[in-house]
C-alpha positions in Angstrom: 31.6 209.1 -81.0 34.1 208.6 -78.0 34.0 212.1 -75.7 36.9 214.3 -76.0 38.6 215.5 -73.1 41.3 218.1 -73.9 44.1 218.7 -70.9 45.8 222.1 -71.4 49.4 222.0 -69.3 52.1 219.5 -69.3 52.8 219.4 -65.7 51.6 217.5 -62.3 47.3 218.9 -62.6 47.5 218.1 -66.7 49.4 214.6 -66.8 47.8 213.2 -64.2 44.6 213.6 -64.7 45.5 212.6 -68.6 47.5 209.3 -67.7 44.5 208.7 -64.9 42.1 209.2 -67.6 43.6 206.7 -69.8 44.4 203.8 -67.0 40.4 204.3 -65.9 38.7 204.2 -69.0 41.0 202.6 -71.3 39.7 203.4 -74.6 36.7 204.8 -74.2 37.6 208.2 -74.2 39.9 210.5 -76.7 42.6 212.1 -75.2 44.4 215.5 -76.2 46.9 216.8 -74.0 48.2 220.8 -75.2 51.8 222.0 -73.5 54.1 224.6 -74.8 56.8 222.6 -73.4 58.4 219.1 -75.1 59.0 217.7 -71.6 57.6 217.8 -68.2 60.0 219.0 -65.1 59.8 217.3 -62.0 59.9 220.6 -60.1 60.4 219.5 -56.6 63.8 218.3 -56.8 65.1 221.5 -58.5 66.0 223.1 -55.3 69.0 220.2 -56.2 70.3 222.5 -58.9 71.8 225.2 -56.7 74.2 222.4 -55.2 75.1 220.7 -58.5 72.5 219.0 -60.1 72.0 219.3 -63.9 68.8 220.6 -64.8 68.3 217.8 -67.7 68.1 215.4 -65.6 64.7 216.6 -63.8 63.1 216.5 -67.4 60.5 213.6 -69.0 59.8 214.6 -72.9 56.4 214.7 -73.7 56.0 212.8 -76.8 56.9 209.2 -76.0 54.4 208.5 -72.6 51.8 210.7 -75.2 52.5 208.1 -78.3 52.5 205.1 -75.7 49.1 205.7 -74.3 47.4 207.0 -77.7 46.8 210.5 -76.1 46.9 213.4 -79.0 50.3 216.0 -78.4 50.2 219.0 -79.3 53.2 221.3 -78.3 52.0 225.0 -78.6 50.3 227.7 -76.5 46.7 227.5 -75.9 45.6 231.2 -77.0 41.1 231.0 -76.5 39.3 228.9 -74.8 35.1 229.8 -75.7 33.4 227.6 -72.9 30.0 228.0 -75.1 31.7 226.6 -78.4 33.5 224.2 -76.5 36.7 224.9 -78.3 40.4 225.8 -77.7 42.4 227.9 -80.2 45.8 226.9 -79.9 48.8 227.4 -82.8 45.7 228.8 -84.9 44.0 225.0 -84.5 40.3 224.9 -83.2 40.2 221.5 -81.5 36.5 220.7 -80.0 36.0 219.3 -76.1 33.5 217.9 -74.4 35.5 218.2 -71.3 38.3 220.2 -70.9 40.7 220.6 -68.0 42.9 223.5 -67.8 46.1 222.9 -65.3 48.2 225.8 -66.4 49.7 225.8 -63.0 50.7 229.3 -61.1 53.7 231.9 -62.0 55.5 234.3 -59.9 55.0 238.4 -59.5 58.4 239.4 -58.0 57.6 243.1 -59.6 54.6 243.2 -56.6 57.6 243.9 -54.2 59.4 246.9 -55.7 62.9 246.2 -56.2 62.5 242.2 -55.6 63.1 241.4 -59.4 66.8 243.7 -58.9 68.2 242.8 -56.1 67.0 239.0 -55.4 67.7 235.5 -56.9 64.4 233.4 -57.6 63.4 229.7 -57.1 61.1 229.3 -59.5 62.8 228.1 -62.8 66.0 225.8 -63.5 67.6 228.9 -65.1 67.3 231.0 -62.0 68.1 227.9 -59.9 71.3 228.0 -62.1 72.1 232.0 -61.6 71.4 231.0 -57.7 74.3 228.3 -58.3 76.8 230.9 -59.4 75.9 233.0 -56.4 76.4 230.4 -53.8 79.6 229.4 -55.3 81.1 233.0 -55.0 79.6 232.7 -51.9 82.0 230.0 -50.6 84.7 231.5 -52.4 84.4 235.1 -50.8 83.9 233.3 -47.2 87.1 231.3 -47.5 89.1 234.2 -48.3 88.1 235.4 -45.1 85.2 237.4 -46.1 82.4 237.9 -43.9 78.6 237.3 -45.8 75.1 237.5 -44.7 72.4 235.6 -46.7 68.8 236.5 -46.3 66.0 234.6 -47.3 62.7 236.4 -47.7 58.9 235.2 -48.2 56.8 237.7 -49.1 52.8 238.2 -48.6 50.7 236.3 -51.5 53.0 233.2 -51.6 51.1 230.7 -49.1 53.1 227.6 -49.5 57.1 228.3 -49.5 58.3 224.9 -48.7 60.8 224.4 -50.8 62.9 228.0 -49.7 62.6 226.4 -46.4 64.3 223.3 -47.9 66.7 225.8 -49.4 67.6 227.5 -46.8 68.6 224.4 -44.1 70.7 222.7 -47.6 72.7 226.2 -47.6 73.8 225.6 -44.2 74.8 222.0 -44.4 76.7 223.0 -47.6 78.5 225.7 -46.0 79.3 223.6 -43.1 80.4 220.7 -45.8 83.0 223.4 -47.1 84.1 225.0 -44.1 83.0 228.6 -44.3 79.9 228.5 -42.2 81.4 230.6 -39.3 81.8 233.8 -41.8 78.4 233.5 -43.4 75.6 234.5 -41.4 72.0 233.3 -42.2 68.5 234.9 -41.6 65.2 233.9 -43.0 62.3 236.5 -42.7 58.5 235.9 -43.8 55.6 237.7 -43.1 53.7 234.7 -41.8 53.0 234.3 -38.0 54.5 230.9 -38.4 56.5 228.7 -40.5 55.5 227.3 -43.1 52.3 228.7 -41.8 49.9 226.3 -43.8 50.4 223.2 -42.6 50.2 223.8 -39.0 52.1 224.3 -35.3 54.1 220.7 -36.1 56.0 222.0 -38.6 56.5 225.9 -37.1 58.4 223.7 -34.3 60.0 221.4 -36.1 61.6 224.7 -38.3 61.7 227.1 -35.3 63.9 224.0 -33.3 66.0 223.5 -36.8 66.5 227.7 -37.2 68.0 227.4 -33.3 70.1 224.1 -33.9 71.7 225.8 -36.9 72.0 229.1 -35.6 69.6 230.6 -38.2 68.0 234.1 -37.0 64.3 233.8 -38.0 62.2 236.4 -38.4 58.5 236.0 -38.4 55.5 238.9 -39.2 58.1 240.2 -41.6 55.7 241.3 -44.4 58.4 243.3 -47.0 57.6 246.9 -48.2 60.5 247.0 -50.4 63.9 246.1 -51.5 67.3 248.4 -51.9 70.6 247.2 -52.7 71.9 245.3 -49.6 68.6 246.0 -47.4 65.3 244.9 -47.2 62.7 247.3 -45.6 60.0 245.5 -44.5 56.1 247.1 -43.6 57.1 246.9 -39.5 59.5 249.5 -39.7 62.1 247.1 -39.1 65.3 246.4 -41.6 67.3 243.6 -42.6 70.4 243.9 -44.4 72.3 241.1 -46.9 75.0 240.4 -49.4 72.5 237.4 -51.1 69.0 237.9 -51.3 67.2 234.7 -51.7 63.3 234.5 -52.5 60.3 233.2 -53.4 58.5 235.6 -55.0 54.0 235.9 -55.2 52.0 233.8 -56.8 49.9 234.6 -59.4 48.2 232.2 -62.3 50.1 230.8 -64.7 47.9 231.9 -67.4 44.5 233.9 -67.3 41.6 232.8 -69.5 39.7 235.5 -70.9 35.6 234.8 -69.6 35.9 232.4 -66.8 35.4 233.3 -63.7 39.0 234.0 -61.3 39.9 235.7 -58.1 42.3 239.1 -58.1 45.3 236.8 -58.9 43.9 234.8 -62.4 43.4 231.5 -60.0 39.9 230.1 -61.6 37.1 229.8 -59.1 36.1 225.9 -58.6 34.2 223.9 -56.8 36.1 222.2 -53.9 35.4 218.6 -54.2 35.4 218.5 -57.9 37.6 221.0 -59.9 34.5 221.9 -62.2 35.3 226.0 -62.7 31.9 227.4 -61.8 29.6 227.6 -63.7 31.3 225.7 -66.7 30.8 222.2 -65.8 32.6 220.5 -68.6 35.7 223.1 -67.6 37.8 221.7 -64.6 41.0 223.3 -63.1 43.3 221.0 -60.8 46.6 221.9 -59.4 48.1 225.5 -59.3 46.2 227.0 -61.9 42.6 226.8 -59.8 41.4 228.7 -56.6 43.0 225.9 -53.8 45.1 228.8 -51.5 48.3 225.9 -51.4 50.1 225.4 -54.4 51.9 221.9 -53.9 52.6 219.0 -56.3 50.8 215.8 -54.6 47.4 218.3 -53.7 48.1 218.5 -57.6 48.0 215.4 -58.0 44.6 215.1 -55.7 43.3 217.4 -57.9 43.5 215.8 -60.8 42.6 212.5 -60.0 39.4 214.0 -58.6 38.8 215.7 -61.6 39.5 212.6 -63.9 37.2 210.4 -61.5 34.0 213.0 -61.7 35.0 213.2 -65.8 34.8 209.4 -66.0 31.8 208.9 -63.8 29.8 211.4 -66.1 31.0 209.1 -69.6 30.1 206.0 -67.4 27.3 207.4 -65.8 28.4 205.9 -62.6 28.9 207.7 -59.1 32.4 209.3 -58.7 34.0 206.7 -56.2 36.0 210.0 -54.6 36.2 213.9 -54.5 39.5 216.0 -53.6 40.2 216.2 -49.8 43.4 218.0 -49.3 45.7 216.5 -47.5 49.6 217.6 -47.9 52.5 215.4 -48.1 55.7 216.4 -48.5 59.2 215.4 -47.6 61.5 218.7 -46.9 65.1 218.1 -48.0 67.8 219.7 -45.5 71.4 217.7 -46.4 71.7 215.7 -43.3 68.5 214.5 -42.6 64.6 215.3 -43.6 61.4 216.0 -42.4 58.3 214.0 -43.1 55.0 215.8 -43.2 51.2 214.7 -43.5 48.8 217.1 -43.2 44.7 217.2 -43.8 44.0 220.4 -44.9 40.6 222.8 -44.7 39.2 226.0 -46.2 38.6 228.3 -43.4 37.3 231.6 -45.0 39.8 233.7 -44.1 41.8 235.1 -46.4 44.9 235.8 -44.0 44.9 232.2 -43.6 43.0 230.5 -46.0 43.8 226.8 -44.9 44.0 225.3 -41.5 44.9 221.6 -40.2 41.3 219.5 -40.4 40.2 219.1 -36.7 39.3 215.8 -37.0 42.7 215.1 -38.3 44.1 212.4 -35.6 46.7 210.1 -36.6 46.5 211.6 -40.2 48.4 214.9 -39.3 51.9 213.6 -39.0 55.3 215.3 -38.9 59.0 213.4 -38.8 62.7 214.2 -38.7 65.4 211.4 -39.4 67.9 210.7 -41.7 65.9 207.8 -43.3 63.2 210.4 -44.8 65.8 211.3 -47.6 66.0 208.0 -48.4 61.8 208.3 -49.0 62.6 211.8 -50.8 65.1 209.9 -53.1 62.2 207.2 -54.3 59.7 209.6 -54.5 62.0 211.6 -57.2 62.8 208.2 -58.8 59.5 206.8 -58.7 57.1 209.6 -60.1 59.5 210.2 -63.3 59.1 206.3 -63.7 55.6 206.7 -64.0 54.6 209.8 -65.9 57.7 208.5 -68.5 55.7 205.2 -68.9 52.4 207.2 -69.2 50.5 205.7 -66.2 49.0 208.0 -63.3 51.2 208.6 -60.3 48.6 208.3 -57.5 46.7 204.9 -58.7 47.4 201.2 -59.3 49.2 198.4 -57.8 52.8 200.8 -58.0 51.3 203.5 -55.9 49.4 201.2 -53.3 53.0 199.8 -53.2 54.5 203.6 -52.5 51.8 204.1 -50.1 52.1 201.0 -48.1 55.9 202.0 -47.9 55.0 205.2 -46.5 52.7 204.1 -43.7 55.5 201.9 -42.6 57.9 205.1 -42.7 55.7 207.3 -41.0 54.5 205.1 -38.6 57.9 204.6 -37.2 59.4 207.7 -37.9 56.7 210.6 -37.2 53.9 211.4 -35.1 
């Protein structure tokens, strides 16, 4: 018999490592992938959707890549997984594993900040990126009838990775700008890390601290919120900020908790670093949001997942794994008129107040850029990874990606540092 290697989650950790599966050991393997969605959302590019952009158009239906690649669909919520049985309970179906990789991803806990789910607008979903569309709108509308506003963004403690409210955040003032009502809306950003976007390092804390000055955005930094009241934010300093739009990104939590594997506080599964196995269940592996990694970004996803598809296929082959998951970041932050470039090898430290640091042995690997040009890169990254997850093929492996890459090396070469 062929081994079975179930994928629970139809985003970035389960596709990938189910489309990489496929593309590395062809037939040789059976393939079930479980997702209580029809279609996968690309979710970086739905900080689009406050501005105008449908939310339909982020989505790749499930079924079709699936049927292509002769991987097993099942649309329905996983409800067990008994790691001794090797079996999953979903929709009332037991369906047997001999691997199985859970990438349930990571939710939000707004209700951890009282008064955060009333008073603010979310990031998280296309529905609430919609409600946030409405609010900008009247927004602009109450500023050009003369109408004084003040927007404040807010990043609270147990949310490590906020990059794309930072994105957020510079496209709101470009927008404004672009309709003429910037004067009468004032913007501050608050976040209770001693710099911004803390994980990845001092390049980008200057590149966002020089952005916040050019833009004449107040920042606030060690801003941990104790609460929210309608039109003020009381944060654990003593300080005060008030607003007439609250935007945020609420705390992370898991996505979904699985009853008798082993987690921290938040439901993240504990894992080993280099291969995803969830300890002590070696045939259990838990890429992307879903597992213990303190950053919660799609390409360290995607890392993830390959690494956990390459140890998977080395055990059916009986091969060495030709790699393991090094974190490195790389992300392109959207801002309207231009973009920022960022690479960034990553490493546990230990500490829970800062979990992740920039690698010291980084070098010419930790790079940070800011040019027009990088929204051009943002644009074929969007294009690109739909392409390849509709076609059922892996987004970080073959001839395509080594294509992508090379393209980036070129970019960054010239255009960060």
């Amino acid at each position: 018999m062929r081994p079975r290697v179930v994928m629970v989650g139809g985003g970035f950790g389960g596709l990938e490592a189910a489309f990489y599966l496929r593309w590395r050991l062809r037939d040789r393997v059976d393939l079930t992938l479980i997702s209580d969605q029809d279609a996968f959302l690309f979710k970086p590019n739905t900080i689009y959707i406050p501005f105008g952009l449908a939310p339909e158009q982020l989505l790749v239906p499930l079924a079709p890549p699936a049927r292509l690649q002769n991987i097993r669909f099942v649309q329905v919520r996983v409800e067990t997984v008994d790691p001794w049985q090797k079996v999953v309970i979903a929709g009332g179906e037991r369906i047997l594993y001999d691997f199985l990789v859970l990438a349930t991803g990571a939710g939000m806990a707004p209700q951890e900040v009282p008064g955060l789910n009333e008073h603010a607008h979310s990031i998280w979903t296309p529905r609430e990126m919609l409600r946030l569309r409405h609010a900008i709108n009247d927004l602009v509308t109450d500023a050009a009838a003369g109408q004084p506003r003040r927007v404040l963004f807010l990043v609270p403690p147990n949310n490590k990775c906020a990059g794309p409210l930072y994105e957020i955040v510079f496209m709101l003032d470009v927008w404004l700008r672009r309709h003429h009502v910037r004067p009468r809306v004032e913007i501050a950003y608050s976040t209770y890390e001693t710099g911004y976007v803390q994980a990845f390092g001092p390049r980008l804390h200057q590149v966002v601290s020089a952005e916040f000055d050019r833009r004449e955005i107040r920042g606030h930094l060690q801003h941990a919120v104790e609460r929210v009241e309608p039109g003020v934010v009381l944060y654990r300093n003593g300080t005060h900020l008030s607003y007439d739009l609250l935007i945020a990104f609420p705390p992370y939590v898991a996505g979904t908790r699985f009853a008798g594997l082993p987690a921290d506080d938040r439901g993240f599964l504990r894992t080993d670093p280099a291969t995803r196995q969830v300890a002590g269940h070696p045939a259990i592996y838990a890429p992307g949001d879903g597992g213990d990694f303190p950053v919660k970004q799609a390409f360290l996803a995607f890392l993830q997942a390959d690494a956990a598809g390459e140890h998977i296929a080395a055990q059916i082959t009986g091969e060495q794994p030709a790699f393991a998951f090094e974190p490195t970041s790389m992300c392109v932050m959207e801002q309207f008129d231009k973009a920022t470039f960022a690479q960034v090898p990553l490493v546990l430290t230990g500490d829970p107040a800062r979990p992740v640091a920039v690698r010291d042995d980084a070098d010419g690997r930790y790079r940070v850029g800011t040019s027009p040009l990088w929204r051009l890169g943002k644009k074929l990254l969007g294009i690109y990874l739909p392409w390849r997850f509709a076609a059922g093929q892996p987004f970080h492996a073959g001839m395509p990606w080594r294509v992508m890459e090379a393209g980036l090396r070129v970019m960054s070469g010239t255009l960060a540092s």
